[in-house]
Gaussian input, Z-matrix of N, CA and C with variables (Angstrom, degrees):
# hf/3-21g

backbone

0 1
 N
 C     1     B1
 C     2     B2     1     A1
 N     3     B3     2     A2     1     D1
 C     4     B4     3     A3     2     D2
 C     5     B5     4     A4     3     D3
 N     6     B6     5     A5     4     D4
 C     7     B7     6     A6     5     D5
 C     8     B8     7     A7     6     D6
 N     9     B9     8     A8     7     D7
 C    10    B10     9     A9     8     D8
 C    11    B11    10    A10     9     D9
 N    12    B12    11    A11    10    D10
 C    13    B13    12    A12    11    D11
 C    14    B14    13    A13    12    D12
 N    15    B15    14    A14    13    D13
 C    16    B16    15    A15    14    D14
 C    17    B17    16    A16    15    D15
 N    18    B18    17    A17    16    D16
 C    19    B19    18    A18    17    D17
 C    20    B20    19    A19    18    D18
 N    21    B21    20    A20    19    D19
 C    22    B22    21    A21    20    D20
 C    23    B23    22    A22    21    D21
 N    24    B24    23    A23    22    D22
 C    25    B25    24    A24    23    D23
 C    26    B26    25    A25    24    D24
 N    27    B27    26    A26    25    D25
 C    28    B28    27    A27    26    D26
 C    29    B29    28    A28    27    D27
 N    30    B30    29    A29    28    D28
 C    31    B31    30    A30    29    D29
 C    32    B32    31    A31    30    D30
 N    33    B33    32    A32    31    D31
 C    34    B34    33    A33    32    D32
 C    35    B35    34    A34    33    D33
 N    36    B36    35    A35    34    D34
 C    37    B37    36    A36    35    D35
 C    38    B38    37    A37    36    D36
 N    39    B39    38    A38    37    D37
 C    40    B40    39    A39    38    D38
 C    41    B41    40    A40    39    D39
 N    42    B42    41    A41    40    D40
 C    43    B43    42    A42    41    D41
 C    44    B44    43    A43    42    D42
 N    45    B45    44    A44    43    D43
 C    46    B46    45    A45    44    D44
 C    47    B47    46    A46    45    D45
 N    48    B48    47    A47    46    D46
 C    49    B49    48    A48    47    D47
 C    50    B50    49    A49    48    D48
 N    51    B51    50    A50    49    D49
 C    52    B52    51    A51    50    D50
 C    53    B53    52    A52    51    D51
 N    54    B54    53    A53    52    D52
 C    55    B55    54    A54    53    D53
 C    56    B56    55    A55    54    D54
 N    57    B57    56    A56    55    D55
 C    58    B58    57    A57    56    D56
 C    59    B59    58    A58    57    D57
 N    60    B60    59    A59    58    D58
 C    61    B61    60    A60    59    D59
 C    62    B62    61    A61    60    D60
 N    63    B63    62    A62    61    D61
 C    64    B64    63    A63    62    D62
 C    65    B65    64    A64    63    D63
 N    66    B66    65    A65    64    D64
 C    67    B67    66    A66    65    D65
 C    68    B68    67    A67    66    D66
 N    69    B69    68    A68    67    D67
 C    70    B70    69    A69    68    D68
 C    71    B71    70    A70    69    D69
 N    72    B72    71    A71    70    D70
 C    73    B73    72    A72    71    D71
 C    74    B74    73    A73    72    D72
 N    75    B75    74    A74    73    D73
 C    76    B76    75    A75    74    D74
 C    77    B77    76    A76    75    D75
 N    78    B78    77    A77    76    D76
 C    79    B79    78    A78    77    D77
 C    80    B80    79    A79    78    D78
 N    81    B81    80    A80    79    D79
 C    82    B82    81    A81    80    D80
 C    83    B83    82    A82    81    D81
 N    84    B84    83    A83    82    D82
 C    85    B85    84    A84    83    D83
 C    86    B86    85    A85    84    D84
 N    87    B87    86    A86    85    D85
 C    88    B88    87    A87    86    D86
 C    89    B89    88    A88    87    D87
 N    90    B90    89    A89    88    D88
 C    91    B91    90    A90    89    D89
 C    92    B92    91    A91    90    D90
 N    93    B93    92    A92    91    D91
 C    94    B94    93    A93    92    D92
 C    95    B95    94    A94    93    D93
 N    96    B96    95    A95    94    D94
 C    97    B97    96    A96    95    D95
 C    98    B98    97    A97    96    D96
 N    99    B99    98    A98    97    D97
 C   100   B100    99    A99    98    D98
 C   101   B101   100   A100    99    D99
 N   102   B102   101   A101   100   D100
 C   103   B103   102   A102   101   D101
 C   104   B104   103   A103   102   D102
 N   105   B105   104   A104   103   D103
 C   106   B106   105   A105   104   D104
 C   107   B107   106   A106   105   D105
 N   108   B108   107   A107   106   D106
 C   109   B109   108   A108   107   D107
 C   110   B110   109   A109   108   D108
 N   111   B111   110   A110   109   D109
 C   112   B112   111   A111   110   D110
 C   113   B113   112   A112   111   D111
 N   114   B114   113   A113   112   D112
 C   115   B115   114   A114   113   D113
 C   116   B116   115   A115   114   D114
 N   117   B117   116   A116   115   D115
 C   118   B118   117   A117   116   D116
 C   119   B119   118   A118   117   D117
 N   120   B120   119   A119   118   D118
 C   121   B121   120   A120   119   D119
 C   122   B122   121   A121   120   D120
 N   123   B123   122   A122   121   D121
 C   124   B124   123   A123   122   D122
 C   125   B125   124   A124   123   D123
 N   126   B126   125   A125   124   D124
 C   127   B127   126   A126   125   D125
 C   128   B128   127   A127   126   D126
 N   129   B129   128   A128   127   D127
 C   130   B130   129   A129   128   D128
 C   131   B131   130   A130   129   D129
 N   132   B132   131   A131   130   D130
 C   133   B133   132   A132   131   D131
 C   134   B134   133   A133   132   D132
 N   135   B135   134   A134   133   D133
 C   136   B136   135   A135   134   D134
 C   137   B137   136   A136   135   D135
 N   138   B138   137   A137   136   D136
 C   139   B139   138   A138   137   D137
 C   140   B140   139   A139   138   D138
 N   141   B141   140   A140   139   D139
 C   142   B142   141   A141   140   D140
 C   143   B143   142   A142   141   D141
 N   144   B144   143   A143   142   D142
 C   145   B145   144   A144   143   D143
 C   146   B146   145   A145   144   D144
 N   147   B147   146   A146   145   D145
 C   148   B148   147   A147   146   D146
 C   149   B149   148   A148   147   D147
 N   150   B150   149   A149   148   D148
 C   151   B151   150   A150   149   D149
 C   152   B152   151   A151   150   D150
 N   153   B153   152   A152   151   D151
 C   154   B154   153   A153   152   D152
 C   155   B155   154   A154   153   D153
 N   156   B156   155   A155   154   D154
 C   157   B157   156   A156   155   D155
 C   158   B158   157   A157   156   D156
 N   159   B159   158   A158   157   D157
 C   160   B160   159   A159   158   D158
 C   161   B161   160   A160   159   D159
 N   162   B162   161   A161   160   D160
 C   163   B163   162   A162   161   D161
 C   164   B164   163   A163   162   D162
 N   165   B165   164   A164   163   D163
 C   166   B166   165   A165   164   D164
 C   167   B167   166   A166   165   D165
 N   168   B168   167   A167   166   D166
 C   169   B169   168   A168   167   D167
 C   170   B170   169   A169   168   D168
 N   171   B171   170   A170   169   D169
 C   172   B172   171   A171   170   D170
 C   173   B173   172   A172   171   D171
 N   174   B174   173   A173   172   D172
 C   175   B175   174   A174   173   D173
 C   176   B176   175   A175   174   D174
 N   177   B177   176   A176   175   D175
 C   178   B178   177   A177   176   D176
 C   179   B179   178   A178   177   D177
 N   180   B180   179   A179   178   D178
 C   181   B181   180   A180   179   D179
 C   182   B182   181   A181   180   D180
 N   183   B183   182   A182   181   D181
 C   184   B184   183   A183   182   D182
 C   185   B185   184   A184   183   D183
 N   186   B186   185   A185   184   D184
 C   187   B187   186   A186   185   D185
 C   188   B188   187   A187   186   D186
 N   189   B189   188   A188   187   D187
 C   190   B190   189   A189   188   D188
 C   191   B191   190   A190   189   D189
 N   192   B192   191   A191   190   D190
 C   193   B193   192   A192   191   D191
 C   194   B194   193   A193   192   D192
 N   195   B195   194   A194   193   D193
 C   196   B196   195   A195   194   D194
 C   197   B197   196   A196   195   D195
 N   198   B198   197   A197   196   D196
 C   199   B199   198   A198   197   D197
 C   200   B200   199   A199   198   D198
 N   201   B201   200   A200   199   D199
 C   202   B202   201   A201   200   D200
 C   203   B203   202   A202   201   D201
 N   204   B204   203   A203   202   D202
 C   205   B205   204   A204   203   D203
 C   206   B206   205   A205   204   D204
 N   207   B207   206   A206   205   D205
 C   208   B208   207   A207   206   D206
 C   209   B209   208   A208   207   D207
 N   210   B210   209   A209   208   D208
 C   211   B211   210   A210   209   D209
 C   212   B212   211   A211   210   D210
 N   213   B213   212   A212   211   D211
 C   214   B214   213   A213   212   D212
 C   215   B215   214   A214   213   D213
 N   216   B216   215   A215   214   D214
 C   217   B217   216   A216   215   D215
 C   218   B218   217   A217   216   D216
 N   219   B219   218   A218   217   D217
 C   220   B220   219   A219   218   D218
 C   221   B221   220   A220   219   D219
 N   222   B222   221   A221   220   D220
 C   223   B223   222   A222   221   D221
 C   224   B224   223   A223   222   D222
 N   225   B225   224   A224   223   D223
 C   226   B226   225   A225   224   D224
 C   227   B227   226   A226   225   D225
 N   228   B228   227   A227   226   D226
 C   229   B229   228   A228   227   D227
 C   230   B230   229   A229   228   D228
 N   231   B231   230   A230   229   D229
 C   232   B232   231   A231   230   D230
 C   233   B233   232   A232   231   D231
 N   234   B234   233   A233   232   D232
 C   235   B235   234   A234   233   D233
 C   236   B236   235   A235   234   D234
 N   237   B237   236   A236   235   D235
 C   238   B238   237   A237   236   D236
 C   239   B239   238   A238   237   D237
 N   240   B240   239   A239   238   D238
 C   241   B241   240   A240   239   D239
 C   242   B242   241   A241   240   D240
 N   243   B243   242   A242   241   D241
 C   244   B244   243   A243   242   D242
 C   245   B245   244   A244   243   D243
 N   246   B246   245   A245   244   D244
 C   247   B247   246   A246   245   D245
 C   248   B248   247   A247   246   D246
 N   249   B249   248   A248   247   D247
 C   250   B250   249   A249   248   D248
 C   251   B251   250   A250   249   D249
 N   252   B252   251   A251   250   D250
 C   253   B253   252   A252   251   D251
 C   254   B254   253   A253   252   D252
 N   255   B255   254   A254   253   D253
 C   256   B256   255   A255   254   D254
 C   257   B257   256   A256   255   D255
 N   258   B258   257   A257   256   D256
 C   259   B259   258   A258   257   D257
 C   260   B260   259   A259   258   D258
 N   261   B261   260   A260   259   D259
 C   262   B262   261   A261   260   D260
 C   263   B263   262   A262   261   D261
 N   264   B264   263   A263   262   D262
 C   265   B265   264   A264   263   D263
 C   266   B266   265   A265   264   D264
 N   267   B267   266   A266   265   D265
 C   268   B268   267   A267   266   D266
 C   269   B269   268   A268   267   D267

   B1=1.4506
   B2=1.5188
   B3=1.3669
   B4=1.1898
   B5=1.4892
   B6=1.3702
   B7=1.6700
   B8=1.3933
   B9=1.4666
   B10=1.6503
   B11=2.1393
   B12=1.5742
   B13=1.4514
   B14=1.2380
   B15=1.5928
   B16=1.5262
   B17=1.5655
   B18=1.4703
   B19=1.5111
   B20=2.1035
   B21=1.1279
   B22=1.5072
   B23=1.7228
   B24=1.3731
   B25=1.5908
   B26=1.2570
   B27=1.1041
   B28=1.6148
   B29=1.2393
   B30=1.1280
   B31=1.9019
   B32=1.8487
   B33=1.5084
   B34=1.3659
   B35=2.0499
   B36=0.7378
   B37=1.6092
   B38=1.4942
   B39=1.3216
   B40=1.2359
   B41=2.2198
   B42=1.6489
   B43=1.2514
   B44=2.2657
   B45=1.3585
   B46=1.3519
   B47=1.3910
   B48=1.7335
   B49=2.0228
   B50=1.5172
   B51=1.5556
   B52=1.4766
   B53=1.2318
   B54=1.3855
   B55=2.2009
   B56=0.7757
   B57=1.8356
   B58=1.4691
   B59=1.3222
   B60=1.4274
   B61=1.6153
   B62=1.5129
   B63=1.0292
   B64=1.5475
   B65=1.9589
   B66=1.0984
   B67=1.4690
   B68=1.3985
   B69=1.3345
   B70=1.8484
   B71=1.4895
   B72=1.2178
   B73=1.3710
   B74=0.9593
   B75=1.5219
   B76=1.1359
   B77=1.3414
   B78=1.3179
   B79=1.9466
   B80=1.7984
   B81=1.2927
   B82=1.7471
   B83=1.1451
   B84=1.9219
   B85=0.7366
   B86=1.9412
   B87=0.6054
   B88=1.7193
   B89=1.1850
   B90=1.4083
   B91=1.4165
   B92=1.2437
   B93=1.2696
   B94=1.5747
   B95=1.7512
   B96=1.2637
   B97=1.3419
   B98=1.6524
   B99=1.5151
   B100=1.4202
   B101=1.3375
   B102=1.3045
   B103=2.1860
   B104=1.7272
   B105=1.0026
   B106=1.4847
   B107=1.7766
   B108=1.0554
   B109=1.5451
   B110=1.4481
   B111=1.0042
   B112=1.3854
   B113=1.6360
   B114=0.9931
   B115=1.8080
   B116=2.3508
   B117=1.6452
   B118=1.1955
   B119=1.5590
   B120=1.3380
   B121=2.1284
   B122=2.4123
   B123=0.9186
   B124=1.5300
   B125=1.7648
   B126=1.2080
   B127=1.9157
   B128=1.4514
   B129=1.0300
   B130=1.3903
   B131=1.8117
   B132=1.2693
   B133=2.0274
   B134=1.4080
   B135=1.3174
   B136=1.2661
   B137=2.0577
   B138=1.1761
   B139=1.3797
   B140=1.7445
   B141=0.9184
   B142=1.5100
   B143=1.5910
   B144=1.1226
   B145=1.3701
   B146=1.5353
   B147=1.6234
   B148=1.2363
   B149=1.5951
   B150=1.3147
   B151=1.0404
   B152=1.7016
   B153=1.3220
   B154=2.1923
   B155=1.1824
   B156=1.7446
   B157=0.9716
   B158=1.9000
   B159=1.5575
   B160=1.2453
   B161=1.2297
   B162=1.3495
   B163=1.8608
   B164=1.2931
   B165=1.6690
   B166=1.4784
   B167=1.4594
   B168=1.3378
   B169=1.5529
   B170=1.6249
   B171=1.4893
   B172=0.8580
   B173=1.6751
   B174=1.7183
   B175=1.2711
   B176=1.6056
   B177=1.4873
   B178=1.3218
   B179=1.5695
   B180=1.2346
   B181=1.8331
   B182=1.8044
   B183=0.7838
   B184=1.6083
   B185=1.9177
   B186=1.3043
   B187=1.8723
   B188=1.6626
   B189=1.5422
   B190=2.0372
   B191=1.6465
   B192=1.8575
   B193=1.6110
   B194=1.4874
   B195=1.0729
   B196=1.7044
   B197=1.1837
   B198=1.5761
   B199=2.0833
   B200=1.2396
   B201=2.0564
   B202=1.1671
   B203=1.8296
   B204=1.1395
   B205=1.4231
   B206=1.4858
   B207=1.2067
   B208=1.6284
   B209=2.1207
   B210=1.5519
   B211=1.4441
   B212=1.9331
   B213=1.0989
   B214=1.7895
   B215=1.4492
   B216=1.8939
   B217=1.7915
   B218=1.8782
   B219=1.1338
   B220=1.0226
   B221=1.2516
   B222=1.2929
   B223=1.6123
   B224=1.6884
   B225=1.5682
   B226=1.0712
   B227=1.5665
   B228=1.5385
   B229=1.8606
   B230=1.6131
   B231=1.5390
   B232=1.2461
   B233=1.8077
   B234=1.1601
   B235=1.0612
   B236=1.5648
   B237=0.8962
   B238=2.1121
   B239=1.4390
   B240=1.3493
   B241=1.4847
   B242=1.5224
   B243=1.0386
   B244=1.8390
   B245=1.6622
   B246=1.1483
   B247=1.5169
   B248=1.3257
   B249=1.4771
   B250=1.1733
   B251=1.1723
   B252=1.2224
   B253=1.3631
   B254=1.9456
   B255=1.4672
   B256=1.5961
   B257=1.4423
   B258=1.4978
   B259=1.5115
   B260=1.0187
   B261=1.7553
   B262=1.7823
   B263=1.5485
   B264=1.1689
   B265=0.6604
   B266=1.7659
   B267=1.3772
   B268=1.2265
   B269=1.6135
   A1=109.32
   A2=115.83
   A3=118.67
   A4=133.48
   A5=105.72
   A6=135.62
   A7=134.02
   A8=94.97
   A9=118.00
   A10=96.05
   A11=108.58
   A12=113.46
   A13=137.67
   A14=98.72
   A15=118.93
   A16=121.43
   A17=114.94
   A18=123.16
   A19=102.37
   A20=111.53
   A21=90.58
   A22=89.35
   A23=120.74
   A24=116.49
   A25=136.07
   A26=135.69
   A27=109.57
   A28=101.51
   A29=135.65
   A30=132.55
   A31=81.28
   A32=117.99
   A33=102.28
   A34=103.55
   A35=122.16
   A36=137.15
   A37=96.32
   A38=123.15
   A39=139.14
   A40=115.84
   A41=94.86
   A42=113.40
   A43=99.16
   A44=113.14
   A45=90.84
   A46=123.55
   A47=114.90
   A48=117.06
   A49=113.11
   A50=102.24
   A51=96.41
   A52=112.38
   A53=126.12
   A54=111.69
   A55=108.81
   A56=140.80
   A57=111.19
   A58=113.34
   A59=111.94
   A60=109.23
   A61=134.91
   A62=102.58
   A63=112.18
   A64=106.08
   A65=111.70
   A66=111.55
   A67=109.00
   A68=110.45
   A69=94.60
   A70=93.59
   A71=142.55
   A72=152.17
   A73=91.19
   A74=147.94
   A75=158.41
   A76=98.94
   A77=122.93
   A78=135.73
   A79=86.90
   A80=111.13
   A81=105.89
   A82=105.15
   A83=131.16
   A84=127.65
   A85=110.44
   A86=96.44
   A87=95.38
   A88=105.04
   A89=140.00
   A90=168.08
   A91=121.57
   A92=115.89
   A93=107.25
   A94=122.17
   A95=114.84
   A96=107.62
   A97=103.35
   A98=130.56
   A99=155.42
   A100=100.41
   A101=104.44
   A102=128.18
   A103=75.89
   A104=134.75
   A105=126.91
   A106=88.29
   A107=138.87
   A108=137.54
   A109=90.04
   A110=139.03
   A111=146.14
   A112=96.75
   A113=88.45
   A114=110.53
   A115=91.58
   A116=115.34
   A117=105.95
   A118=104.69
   A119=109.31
   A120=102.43
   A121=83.11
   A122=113.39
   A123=103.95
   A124=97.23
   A125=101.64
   A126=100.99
   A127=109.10
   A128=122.03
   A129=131.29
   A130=120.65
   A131=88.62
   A132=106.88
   A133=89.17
   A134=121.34
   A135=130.19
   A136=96.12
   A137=143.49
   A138=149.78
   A139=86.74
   A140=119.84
   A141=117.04
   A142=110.42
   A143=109.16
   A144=117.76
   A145=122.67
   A146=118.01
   A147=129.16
   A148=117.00
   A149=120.22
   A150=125.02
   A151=116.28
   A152=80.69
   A153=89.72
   A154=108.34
   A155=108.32
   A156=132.44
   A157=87.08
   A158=137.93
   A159=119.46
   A160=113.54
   A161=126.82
   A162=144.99
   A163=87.94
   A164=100.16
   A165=97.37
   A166=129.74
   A167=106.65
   A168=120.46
   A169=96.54
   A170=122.68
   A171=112.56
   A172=123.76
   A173=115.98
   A174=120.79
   A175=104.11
   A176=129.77
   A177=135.98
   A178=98.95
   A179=124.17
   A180=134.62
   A181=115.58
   A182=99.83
   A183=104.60
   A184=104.70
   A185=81.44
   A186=89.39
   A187=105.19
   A188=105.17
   A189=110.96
   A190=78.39
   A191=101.77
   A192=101.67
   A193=119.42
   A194=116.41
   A195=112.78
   A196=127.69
   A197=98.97
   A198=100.27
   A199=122.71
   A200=99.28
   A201=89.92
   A202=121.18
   A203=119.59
   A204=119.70
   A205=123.63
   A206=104.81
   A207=108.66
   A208=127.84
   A209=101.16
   A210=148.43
   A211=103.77
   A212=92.51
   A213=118.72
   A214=104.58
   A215=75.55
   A216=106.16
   A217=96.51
   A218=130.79
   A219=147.77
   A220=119.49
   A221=105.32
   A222=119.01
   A223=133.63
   A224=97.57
   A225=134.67
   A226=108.40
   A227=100.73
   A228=123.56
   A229=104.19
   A230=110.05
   A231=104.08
   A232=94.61
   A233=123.52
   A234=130.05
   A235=119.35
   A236=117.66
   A237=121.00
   A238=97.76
   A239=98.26
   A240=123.00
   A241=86.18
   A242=152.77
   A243=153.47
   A244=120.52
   A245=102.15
   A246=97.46
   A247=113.82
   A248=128.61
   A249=122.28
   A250=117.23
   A251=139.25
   A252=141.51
   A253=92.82
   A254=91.93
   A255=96.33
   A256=137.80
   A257=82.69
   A258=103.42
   A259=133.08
   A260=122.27
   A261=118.97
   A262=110.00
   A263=138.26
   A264=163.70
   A265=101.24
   A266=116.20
   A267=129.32
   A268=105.44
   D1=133.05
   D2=170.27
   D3=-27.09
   D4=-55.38
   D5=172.26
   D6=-103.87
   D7=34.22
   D8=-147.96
   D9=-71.97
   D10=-25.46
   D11=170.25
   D12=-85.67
   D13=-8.85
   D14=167.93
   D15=-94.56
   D16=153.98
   D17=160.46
   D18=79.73
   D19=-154.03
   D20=-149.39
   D21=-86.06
   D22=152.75
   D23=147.58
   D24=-34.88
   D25=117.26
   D26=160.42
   D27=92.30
   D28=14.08
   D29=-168.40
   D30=-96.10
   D31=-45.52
   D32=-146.56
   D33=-107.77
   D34=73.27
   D35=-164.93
   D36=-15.25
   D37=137.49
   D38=-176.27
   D39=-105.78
   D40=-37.45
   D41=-175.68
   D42=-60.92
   D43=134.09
   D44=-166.01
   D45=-85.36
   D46=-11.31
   D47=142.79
   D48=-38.75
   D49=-59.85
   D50=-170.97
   D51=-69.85
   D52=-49.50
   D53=167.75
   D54=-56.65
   D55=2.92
   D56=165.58
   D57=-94.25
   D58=-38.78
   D59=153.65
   D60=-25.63
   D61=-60.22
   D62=-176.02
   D63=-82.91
   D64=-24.36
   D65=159.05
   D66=-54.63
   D67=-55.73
   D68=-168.12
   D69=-96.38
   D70=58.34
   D71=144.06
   D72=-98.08
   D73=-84.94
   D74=-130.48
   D75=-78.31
   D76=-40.83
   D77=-166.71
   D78=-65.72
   D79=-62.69
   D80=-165.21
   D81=-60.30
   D82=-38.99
   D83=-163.31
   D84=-83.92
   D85=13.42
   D86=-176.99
   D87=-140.04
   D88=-25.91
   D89=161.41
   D90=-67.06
   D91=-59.67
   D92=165.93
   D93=-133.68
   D94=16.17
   D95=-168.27
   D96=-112.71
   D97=-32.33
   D98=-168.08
   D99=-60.01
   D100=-60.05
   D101=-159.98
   D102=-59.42
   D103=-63.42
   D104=-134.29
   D105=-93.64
   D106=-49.33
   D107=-159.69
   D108=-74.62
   D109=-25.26
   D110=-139.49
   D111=-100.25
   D112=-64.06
   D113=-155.37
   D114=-73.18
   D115=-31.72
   D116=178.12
   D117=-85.50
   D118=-22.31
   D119=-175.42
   D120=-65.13
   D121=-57.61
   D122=-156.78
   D123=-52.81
   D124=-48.07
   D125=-177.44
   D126=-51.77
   D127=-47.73
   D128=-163.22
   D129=-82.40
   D130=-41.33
   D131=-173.58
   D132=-116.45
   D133=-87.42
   D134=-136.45
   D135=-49.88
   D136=-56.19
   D137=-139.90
   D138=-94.20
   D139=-53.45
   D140=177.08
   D141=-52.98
   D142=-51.98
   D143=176.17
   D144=-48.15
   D145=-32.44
   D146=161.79
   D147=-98.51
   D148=17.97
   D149=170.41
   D150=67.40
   D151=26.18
   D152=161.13
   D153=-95.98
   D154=173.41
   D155=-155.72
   D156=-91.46
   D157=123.09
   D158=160.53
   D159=-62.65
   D160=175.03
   D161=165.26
   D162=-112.91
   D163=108.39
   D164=163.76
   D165=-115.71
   D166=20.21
   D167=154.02
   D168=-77.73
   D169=-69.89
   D170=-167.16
   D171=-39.11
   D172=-47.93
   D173=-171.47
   D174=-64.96
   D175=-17.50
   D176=-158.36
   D177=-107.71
   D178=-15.70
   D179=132.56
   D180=-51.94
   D181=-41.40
   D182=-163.77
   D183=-77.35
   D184=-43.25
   D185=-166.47
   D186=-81.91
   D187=-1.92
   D188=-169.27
   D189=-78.11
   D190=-66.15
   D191=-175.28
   D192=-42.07
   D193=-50.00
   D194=172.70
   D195=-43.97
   D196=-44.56
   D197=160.02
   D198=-37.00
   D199=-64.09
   D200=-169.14
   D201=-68.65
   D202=-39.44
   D203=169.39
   D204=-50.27
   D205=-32.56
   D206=161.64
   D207=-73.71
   D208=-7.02
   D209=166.36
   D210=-68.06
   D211=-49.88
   D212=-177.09
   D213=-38.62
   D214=-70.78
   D215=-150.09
   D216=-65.42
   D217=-33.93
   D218=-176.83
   D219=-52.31
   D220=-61.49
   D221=146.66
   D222=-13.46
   D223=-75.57
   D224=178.71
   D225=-53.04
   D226=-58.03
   D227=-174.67
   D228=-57.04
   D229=-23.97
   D230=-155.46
   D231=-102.80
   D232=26.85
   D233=169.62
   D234=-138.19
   D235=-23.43
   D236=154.81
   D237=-150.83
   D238=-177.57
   D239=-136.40
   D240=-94.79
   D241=-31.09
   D242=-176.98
   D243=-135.56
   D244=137.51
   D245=177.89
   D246=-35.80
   D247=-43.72
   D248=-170.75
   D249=-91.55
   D250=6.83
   D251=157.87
   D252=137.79
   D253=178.58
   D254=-167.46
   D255=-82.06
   D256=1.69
   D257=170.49
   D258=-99.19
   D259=126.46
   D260=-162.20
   D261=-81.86
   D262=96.39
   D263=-108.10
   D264=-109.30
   D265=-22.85
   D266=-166.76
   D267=-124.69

């Protein structure tokens, strides 16, 4: 890694089970879990908050997908102890 001497030790798993773990932590988590939490916090808080009108089909799209990706993590959880595998890493 480029910056492999900087920032904390051990944050980014080196063993190559454990970087693959935490690779597809990061893949769902930026990949499919963000778009949907993201896109219902603005429908829900963020547009109200500036005094827009929400889309609440749209936000009631956003939060179905969030099930299922939260369906994912569940999966995953229900087989070690952290998305990224079972070791605390910190």
């Amino acid at each position: 890694m480029k910056y492999a001497d900087q920032g904390t030790p051990g944050l980014i798993p080196t063993e190559l089970k454990a970087r693959a773990l935490y690779d597809q932590a990061v893949s769902i988590e930026t990949s499919n879990f963000d778009v949907f939490a993201v896109n219902a916090v603005i429908e829900k808080l963020v547009k109200p908050y500036h005094g827009l009108p929400p889309d609440d089909a749209a936000a009631a799209k956003f939060l179905e997908g969030l099930d299922g990706k939260l369906d994912g993590y569940e999966a995953i959880l229900s087989k070690q102890k952290y998305l990224a595998g079972n070791v605390n890493i910190l």
